[in-house]
C-alpha positions, 0 to 999 in steps of 0.5 A: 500500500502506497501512503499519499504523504510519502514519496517515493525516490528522488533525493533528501531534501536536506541533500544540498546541506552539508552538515560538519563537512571540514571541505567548506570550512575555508569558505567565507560566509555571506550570510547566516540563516536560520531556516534551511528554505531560505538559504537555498532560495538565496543560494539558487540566486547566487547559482543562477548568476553564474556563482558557486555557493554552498549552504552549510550546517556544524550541526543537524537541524531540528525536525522542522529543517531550522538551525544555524545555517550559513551560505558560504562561497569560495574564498575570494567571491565574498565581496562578489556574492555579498553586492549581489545579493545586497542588490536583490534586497538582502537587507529587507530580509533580515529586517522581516525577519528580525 
């Protein structure tokens, strides 16, 4: 029997957080979020406009996807990544949020 609320294939929704993974530690943080759907709509931005970016956990989320996440790119593209998103209104996120 196939139950409705469950999918089946695909990956983890989770797949594209790296949680206590040592290969990004060197990589600058833009910006810190507290809800794994944020960082990855703010990253897809970064994606589409041609920039590597990861988003990054130390440790597991709660069971609601939230905790301390950050949105990291490569060492150097942090000023390239930072104006970028300050011109798609990263400011009035962080003031909604607050």
């Amino acid at each position: 029997m196939r139950l409705p609320w469950k999918r089946s294939g695909g990956t983890s929704e989770l797949s594209d957080l790296h949680v206590g993974d040592p290969r990004f530690d060197d990589w600058e943080v833009v910006h810190d979020f507290e809800d794994v759907a944020s960082a990855r709509a703010w990253r897809q931005h970064l994606e589409e406009a041609g920039m590597e970016a990861v988003i990054t956990a130390d440790w597991a989320l709660d069971r609601f996807g939230r905790g301390d996440i950050a949105l990291r790119v490569p060492p150097g593209h942090w000023s390239e990544a930072d104006e970028f998103l300050s011109g798609l209104g990263l400011e009035d996120y962080e003031e909604d949020d607050e």
